[in-house]
SEMARDREN-743990 format. One line per field, with one value per residue (C-alpha): x, y, z; residue number from 1. Coordinates in nm, 4 decimals. Layout:
% SEMARDREN-743990
c1 = (X / ...) $
c2 = (Y / ...) $
c3 = (Z / ...) $
seq = (NUM / ...) $
% end
This chain:
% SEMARDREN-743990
c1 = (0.0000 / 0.1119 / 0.2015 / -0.0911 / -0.3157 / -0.2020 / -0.2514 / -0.5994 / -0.7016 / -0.6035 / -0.7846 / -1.0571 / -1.0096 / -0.9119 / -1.1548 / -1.4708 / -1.2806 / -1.2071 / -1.5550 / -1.6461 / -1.3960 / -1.4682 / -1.8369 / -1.8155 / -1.5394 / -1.5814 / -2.0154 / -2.1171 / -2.4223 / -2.6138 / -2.5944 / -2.6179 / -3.0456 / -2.9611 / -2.7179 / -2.8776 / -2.8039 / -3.1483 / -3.0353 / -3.3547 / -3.5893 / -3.6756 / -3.7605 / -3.3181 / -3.2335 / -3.1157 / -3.4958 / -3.6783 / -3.8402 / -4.0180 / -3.8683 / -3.7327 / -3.6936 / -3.7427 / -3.6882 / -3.8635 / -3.6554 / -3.6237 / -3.3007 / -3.2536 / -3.2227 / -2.8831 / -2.9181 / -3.1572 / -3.0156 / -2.6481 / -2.8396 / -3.0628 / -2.7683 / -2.5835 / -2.8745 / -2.9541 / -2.5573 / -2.5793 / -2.9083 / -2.7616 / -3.0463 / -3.0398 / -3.2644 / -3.3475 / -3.3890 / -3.6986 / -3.6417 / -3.9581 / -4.1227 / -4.1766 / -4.5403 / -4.4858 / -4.2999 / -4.6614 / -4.8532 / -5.2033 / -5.3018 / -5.1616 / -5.3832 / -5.7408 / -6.0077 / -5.7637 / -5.5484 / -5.8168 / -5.8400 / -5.4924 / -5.1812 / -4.8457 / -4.7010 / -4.9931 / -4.9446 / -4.5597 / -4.6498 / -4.9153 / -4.6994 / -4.3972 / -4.5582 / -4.7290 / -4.3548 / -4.2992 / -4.5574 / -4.5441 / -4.1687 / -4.3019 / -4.5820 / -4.3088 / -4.0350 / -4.3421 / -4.2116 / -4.3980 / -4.3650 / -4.1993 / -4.1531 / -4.2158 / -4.0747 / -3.9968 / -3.6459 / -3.7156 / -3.8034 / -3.5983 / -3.6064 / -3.5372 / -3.1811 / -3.3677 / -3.6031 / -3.5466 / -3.6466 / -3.9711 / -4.0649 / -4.0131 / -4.2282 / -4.4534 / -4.4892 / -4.6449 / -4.8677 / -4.9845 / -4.9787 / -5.2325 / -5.4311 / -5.4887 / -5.5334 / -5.8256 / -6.0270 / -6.0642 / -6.1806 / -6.5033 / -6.5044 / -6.5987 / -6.3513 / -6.5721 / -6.4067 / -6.0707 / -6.1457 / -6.2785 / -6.0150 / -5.7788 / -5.5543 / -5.6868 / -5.4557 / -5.2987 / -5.2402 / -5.6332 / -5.8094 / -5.8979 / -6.2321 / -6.2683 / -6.1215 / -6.3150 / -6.5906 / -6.2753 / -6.0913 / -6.4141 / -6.4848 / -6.0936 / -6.1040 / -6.3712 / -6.2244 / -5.8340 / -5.6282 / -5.2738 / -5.0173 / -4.8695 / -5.2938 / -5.2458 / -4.8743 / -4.8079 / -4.5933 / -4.7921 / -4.7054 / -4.9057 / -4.8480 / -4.5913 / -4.5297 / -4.3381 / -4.6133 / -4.9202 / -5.0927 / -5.3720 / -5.2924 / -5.2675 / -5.1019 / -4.8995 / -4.8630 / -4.5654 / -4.4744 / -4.7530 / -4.8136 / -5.1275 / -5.4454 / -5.7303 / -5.8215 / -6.0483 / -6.3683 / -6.7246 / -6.8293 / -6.5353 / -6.5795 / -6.2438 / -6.2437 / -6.1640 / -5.9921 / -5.6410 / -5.3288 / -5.1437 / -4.7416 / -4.7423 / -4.4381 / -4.2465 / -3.9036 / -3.9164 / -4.2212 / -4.1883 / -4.4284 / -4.7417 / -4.6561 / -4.3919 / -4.6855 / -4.7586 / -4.6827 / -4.6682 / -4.6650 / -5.0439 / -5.1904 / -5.3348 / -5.1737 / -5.1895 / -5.5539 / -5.3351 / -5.1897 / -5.5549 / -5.6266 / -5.3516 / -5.0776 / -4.7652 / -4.5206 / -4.8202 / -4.7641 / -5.1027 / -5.1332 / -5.4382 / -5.6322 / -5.5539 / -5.8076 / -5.7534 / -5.3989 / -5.2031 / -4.8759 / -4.7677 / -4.4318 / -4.3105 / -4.5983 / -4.5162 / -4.7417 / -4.7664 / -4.8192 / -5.1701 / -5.2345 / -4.9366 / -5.1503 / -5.4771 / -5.3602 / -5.2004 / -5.5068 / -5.7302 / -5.5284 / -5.4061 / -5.7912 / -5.8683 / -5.7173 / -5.9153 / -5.7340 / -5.3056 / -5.1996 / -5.2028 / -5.5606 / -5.6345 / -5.4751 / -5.6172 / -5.9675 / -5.8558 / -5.7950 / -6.0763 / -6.3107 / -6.4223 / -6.3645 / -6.4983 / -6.8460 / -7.1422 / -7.1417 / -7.3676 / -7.2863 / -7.0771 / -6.7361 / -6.7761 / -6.4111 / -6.3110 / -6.1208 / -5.7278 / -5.9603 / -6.2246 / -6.5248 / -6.6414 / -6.7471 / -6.6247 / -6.8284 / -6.6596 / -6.7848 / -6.6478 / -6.6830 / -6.7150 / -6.3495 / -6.2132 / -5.8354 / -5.6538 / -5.4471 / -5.2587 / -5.1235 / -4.9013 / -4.9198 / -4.7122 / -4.5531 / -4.2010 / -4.1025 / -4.1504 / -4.0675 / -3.7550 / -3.6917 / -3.3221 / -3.1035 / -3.1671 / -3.4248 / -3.7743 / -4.0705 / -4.3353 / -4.6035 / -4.7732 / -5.0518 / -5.4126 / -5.3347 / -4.9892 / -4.6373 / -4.4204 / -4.3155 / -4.0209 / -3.8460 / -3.4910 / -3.5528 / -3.8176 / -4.1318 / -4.2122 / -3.8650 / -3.6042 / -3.2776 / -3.3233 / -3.0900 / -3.0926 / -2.9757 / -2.7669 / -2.5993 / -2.2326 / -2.2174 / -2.3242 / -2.0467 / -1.7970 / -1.9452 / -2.0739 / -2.3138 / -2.6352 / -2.5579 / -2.3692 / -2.7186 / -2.8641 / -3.2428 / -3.4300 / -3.7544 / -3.6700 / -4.0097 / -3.8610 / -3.6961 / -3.8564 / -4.0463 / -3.9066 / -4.1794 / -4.1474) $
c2 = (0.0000 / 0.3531 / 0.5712 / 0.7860 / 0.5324 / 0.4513 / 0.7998 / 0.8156 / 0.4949 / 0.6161 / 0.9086 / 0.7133 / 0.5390 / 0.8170 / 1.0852 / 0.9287 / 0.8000 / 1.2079 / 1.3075 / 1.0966 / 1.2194 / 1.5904 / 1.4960 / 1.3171 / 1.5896 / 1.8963 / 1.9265 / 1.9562 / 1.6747 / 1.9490 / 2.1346 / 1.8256 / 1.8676 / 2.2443 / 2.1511 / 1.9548 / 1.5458 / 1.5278 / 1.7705 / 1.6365 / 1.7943 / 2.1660 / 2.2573 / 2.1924 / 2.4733 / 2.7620 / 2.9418 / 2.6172 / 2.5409 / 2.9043 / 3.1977 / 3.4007 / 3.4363 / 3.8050 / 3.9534 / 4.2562 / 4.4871 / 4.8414 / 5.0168 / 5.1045 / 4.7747 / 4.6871 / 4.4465 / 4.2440 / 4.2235 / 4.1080 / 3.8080 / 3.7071 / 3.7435 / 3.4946 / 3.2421 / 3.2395 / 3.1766 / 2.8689 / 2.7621 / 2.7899 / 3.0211 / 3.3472 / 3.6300 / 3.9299 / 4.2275 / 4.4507 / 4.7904 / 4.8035 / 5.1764 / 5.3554 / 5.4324 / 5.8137 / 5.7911 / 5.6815 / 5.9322 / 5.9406 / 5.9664 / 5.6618 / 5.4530 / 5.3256 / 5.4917 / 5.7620 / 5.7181 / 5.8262 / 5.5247 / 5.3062 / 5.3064 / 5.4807 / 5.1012 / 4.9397 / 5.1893 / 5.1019 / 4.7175 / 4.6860 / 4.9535 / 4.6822 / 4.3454 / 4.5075 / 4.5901 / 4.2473 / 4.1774 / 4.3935 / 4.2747 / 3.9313 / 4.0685 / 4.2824 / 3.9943 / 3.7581 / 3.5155 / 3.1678 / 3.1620 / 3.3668 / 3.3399 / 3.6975 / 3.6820 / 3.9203 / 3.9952 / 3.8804 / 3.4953 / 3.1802 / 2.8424 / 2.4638 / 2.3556 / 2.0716 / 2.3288 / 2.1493 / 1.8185 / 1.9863 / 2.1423 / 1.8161 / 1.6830 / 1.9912 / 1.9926 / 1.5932 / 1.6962 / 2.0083 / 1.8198 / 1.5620 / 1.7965 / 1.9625 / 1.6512 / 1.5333 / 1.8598 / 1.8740 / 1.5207 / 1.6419 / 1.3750 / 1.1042 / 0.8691 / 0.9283 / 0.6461 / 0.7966 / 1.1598 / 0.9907 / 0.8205 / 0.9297 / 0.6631 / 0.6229 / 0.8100 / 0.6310 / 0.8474 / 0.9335 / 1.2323 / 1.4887 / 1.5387 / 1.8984 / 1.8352 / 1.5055 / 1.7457 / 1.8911 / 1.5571 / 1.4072 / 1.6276 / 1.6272 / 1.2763 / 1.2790 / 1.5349 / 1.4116 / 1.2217 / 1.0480 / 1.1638 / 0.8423 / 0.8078 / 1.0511 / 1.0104 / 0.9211 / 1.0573 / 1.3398 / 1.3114 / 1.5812 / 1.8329 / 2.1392 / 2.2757 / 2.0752 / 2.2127 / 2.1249 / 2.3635 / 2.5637 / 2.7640 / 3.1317 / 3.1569 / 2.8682 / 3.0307 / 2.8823 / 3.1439 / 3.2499 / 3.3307 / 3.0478 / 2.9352 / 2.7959 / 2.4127 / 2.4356 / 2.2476 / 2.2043 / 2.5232 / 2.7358 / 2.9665 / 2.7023 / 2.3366 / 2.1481 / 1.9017 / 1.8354 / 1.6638 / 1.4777 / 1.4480 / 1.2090 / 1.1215 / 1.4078 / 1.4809 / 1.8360 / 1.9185 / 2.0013 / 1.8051 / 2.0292 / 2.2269 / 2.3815 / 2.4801 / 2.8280 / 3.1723 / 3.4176 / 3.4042 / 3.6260 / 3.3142 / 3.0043 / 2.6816 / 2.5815 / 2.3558 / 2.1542 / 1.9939 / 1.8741 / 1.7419 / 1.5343 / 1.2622 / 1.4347 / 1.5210 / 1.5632 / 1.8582 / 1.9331 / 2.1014 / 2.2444 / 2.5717 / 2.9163 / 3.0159 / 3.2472 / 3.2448 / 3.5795 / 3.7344 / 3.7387 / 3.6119 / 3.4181 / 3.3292 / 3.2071 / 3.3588 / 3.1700 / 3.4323 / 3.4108 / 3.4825 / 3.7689 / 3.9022 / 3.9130 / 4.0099 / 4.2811 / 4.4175 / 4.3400 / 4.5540 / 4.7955 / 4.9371 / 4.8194 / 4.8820 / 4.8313 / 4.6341 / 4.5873 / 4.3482 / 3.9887 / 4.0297 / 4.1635 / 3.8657 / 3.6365 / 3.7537 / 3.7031 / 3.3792 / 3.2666 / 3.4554 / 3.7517 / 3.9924 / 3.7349 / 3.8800 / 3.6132 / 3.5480 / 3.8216 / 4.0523 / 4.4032 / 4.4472 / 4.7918 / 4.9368 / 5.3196 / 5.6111 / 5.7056 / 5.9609 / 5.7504 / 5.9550 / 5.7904 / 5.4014 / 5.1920 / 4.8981 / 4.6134 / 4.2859 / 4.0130 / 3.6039 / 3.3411 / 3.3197 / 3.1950 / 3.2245 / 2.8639 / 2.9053 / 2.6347 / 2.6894 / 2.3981 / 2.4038 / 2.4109 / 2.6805 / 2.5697 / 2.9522 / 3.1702 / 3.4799 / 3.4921 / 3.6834 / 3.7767 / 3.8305 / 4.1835 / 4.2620 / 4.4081 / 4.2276 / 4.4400 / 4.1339 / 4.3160 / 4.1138 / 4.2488 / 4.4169 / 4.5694 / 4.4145 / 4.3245 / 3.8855 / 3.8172 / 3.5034 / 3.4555 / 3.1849 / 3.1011 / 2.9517 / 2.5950 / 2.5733 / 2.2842 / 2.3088 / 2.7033 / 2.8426 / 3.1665 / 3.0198 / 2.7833 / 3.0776 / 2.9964 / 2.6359 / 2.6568 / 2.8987 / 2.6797 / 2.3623 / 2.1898 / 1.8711 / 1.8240 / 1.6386 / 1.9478 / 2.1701 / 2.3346 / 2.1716 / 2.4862 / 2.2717 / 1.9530 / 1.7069 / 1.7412 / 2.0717 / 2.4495 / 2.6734 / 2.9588 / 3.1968 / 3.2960) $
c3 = (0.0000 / -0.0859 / 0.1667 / 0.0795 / 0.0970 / 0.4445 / 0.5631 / 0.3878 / 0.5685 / 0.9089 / 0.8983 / 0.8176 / 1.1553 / 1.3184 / 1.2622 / 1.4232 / 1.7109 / 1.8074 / 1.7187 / 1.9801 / 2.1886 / 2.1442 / 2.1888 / 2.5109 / 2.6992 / 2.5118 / 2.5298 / 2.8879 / 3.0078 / 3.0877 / 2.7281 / 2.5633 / 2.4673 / 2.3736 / 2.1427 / 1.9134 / 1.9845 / 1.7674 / 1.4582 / 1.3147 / 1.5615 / 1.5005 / 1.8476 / 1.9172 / 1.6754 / 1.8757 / 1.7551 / 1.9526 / 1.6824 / 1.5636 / 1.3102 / 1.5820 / 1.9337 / 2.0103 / 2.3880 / 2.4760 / 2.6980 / 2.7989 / 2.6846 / 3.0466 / 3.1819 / 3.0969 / 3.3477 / 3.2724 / 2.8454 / 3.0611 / 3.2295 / 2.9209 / 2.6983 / 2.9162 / 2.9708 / 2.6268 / 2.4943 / 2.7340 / 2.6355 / 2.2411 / 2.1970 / 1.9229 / 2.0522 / 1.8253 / 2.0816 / 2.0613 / 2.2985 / 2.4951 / 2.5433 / 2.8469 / 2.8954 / 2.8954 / 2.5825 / 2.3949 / 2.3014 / 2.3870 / 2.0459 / 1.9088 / 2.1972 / 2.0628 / 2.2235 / 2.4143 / 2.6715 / 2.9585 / 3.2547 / 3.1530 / 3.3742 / 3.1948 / 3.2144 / 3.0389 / 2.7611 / 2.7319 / 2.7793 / 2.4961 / 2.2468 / 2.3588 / 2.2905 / 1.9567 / 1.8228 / 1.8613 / 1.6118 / 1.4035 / 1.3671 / 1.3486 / 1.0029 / 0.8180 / 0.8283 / 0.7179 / 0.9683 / 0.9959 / 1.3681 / 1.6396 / 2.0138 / 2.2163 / 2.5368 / 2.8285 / 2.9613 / 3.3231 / 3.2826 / 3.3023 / 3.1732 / 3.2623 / 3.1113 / 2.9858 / 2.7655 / 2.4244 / 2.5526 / 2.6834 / 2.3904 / 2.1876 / 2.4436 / 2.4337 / 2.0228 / 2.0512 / 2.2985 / 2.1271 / 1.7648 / 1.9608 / 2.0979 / 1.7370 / 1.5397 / 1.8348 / 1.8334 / 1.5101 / 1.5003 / 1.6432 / 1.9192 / 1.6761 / 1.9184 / 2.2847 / 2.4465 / 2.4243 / 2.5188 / 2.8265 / 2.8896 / 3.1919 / 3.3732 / 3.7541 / 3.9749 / 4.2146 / 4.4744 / 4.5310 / 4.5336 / 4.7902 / 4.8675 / 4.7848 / 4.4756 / 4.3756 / 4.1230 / 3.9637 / 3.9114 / 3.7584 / 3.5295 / 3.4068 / 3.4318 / 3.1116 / 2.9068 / 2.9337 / 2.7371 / 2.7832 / 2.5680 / 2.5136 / 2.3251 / 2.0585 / 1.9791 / 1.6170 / 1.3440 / 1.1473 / 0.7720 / 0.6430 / 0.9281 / 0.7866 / 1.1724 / 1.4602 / 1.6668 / 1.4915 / 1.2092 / 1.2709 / 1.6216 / 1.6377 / 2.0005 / 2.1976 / 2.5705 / 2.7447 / 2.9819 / 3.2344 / 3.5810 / 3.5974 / 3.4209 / 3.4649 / 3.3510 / 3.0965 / 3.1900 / 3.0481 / 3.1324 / 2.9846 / 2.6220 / 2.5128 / 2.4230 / 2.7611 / 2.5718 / 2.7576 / 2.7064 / 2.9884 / 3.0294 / 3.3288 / 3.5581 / 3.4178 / 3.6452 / 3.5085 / 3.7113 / 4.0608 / 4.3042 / 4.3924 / 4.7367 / 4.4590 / 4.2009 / 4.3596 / 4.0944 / 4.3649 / 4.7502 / 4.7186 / 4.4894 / 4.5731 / 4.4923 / 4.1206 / 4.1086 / 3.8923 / 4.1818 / 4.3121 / 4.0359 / 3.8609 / 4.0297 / 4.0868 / 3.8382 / 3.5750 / 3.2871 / 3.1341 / 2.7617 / 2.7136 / 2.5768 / 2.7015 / 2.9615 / 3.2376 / 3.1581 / 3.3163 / 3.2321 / 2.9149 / 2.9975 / 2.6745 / 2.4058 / 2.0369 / 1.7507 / 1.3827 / 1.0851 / 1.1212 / 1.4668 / 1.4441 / 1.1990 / 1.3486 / 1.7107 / 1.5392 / 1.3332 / 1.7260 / 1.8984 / 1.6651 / 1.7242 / 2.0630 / 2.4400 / 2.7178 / 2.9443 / 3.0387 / 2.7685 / 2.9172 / 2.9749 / 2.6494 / 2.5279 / 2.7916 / 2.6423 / 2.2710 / 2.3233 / 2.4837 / 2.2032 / 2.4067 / 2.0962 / 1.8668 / 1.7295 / 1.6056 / 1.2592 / 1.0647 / 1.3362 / 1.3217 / 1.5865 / 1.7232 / 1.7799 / 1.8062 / 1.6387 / 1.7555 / 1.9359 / 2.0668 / 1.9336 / 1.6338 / 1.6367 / 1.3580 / 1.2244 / 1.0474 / 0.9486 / 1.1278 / 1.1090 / 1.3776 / 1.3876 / 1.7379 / 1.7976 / 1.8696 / 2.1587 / 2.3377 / 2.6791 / 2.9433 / 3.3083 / 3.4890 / 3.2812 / 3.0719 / 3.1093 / 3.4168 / 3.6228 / 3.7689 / 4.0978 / 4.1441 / 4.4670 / 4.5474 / 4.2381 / 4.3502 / 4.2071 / 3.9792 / 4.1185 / 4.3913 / 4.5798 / 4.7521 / 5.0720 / 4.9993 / 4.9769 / 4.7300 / 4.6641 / 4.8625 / 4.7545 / 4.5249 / 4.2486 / 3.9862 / 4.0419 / 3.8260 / 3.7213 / 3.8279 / 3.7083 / 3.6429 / 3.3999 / 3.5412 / 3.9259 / 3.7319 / 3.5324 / 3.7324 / 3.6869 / 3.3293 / 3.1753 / 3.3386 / 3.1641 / 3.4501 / 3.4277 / 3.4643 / 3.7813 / 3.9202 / 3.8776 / 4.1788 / 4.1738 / 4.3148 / 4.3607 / 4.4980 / 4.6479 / 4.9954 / 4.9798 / 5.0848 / 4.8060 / 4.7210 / 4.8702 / 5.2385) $
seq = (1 / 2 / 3 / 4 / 5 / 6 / 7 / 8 / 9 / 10 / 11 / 12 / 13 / 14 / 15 / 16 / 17 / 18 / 19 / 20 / 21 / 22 / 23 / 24 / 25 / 26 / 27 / 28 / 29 / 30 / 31 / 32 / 33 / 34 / 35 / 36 / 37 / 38 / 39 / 40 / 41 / 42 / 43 / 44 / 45 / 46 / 47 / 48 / 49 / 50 / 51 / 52 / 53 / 54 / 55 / 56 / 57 / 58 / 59 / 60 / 61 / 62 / 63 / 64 / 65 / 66 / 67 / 68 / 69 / 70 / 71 / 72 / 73 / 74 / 75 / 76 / 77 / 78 / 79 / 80 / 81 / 82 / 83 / 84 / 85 / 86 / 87 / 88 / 89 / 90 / 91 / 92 / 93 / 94 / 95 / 96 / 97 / 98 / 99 / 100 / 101 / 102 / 103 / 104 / 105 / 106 / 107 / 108 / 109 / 110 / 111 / 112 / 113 / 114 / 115 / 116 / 117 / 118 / 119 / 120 / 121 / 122 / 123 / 124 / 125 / 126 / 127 / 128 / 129 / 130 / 131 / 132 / 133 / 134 / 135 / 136 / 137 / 138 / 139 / 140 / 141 / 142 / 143 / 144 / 145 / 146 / 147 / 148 / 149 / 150 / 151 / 152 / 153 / 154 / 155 / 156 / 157 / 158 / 159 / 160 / 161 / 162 / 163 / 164 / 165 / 166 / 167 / 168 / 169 / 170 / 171 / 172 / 173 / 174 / 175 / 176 / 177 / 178 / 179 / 180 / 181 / 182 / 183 / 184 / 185 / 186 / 187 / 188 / 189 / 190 / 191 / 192 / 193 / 194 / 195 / 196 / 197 / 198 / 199 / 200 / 201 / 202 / 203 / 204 / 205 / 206 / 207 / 208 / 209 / 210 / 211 / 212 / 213 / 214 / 215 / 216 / 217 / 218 / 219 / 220 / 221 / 222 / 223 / 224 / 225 / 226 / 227 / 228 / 229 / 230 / 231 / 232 / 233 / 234 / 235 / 236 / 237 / 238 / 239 / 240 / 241 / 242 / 243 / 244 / 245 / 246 / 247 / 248 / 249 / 250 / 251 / 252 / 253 / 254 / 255 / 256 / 257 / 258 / 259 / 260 / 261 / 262 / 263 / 264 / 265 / 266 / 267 / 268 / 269 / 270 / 271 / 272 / 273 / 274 / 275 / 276 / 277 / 278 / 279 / 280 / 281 / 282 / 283 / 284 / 285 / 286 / 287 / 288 / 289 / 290 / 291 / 292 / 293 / 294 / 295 / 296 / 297 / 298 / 299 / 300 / 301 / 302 / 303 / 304 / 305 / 306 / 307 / 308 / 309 / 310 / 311 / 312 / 313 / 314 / 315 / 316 / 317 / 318 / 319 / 320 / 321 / 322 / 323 / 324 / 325 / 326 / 327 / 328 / 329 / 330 / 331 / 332 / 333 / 334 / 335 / 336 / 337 / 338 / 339 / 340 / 341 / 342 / 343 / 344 / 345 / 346 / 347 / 348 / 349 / 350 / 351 / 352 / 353 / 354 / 355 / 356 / 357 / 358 / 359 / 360 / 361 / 362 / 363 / 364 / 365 / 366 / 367 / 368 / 369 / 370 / 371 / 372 / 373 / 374 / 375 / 376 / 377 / 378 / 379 / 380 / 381 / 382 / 383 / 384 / 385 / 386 / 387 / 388 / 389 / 390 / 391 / 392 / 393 / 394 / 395 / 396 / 397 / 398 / 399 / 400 / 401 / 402 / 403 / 404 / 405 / 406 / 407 / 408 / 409 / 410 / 411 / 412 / 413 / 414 / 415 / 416 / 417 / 418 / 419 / 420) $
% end
């Protein structure tokens, strides 16, 4: 053999065996689902799946762009920054139906969150994900979401089938850990309107988004929601992730030290993550948008305000601005004194929501909170609430390539909450 081909056949040898290598000692454990070990899957691209990730943040807060910055070059995440805008900075003449009864910061929020999309209709994206610049994330995000796009893929596919298959949207796995009395009408009528996401799971060949086709608005960052039920303007169709380790047990399934504990907790085993539709849903934390639903929020609330935006939102999704079909929407002039009547369709918006929430509010070391409860006082507590191995708590271990076994777990079953 030629000494060429001798030094063409050991690089043959040679060149997998330090791929390996660089694989196993070069990519921390920890990074190892944000850096793509499933290429294939959208949601491990460093957008999770969408267009664009774009952050929302005030030029002013230097701080909190240095600490997103950080978590997202660990999390192999690309943001696109939108500056948010103070609330005395809009005029009152560019707010629907005047300015008269809304706070300065819900004028800066909703002229914020509507850059976002109107970024989102001029770059014609297919998808983006709008998120604010104080949240956090598990380190094990991209797994979620790959668990997150089944779920949300199943939940499509089975309410558009029109519950032609009864047996299995009343099917729901008996819990083995009981139920608590007070709880027992809740559970029941979950019980009948849930299905295992192991049930719908199958490979979608005609579907042309990782999460499903069809949605307007898939709400992953919130500070709670309600589980849709009978009763509720939304389909209480819902999804179950059972015995997931990236959901802390229930005492941990609290927002805000001024809520009550998550229902969620009452009503599933332990270590349950529930996909459903948006209802109640508060804080607009991180939400994704497809073209259409940039579009129409955009057009809603280009002429309408009547609210701070994650209610506005809240209400969007669950139809409140929907008018019957035949019937005229009633919105107002930049100077609220003339109605305008357009025609508008039954069209209600498709928005998905998960509880517990995969993003969330974090709550630095010395950082006031902007959550104020009834009665006065501000939350007291360092940490974020629903999330495990934070990213944001983790921030130290993580630019020093430590493993996922070398994570501070901020929730664990037998350890305090982070509220005092």
């Amino acid at each position: 053999m030629s000494p060429y081909r001798r030094v063409f056949a050991a690089l043959l040898v040679i060149t997998p065996i330090l791929y390996i290598y660089w694989r196993k000692f070069t990519v921390p454990e920890a990074l190892i689902g944000f850096r793509g070990h499933a290429a294939t899957e959208d949601v491990f691209n460093n957008t999770l799946g969408f267009s664009k990730i774009f952050v929302i943040n005030l030029p002013s807060r230097t701080d909190r762009r240095d600490r997103m910055s950080l978590a997202g070059a660990v999390s192999n995440l690309s943001f696109t920054w939108i500056d948010g805008v103070p609330g005395d900075q809009v005029s009152d003449q560019i707010v629907p139906g005047g300015a008269k009864g809304h706070s300065v910061g819900a004028k800066g929020s909703w002229r914020s969150h509507m850059n976002a999309l109107q970024a989102v209709v001029g770059e014609n994206l297919e998808s983006a994900l709008i998120m604010e610049d104080d949240v956090d994330w598990d380190v094990r995000l991209k797994s979620q979401l790959q668990t997150f796009a089944s779920a949300s893929r199943g939940w499509l596919r089975e309410s558009r089938s029109d519950k032609k298959q009864p047996d299995l949207l009343n099917f729901a796995p008996p819990s083995p850990f009981g139920r608590r009395d007070s709880a027992a009408t809740g559970v029941e009528e979950s019980e009948r309107n849930t299905i295992q996401l192991s049930a719908v799971t199958r490979t979608d060949g005609d579907t042309q988004n990782v999460f499903g086709d069809g949605w307007d608005v898939l709400w992953l960052g919130h500070c709670g929601a309600d589980l849709p039920d009978e009763q509720s303007q939304v389909s209480p169709l819902k999804i179950t992730i059972p015995d997931d380790e990236t959901v802390p047990a229930p005492k941990h399934l609290k927002p805000h030290p001024f809520s009550l504990p998550d229902k969620l907790g009452d009503v599933y085993p332990p270590h349950t993550r529930v996909v459903h539709a948006s209802s109640g849903n508060v804080c607009s934390l991180a939400y994704a948008v497809s073209k259409q639903g940039a579009r129409k929020l955009l057009w809603e609330f280009s002429v309408k305000f009547d609210s701070q935006w994650d209610l506005m939102l809240q209400k969007w999704c669950e139809g409140g601005y929907v008018a019957k079909e035949g019937d005229s929407q009633t919105s107002h002039d930049r100077d609220g004194d003339e109605d305008i009547h357009y025609p508008r369709r039954n069209d209600t918006p498709v928005c998905l929501t998960v509880q517990p929430p995969l993003i969330s509010h974090h709550y630095p070391k010395g950082s006031a909170s902007d959550i104020q409860g009834e009665g006065g006082g501000y939350a007291k507590g360092i940490g974020t609430p629903y999330i495990r191995l934070s990213v944001q708590e983790n921030l130290q271990h993580l630019i020093v390539g430590a493993l996922e076994g070398e994570m501070v777990d901020q929730l664990p079953d037998n350890g305090k909450t982070i509220w005092k």
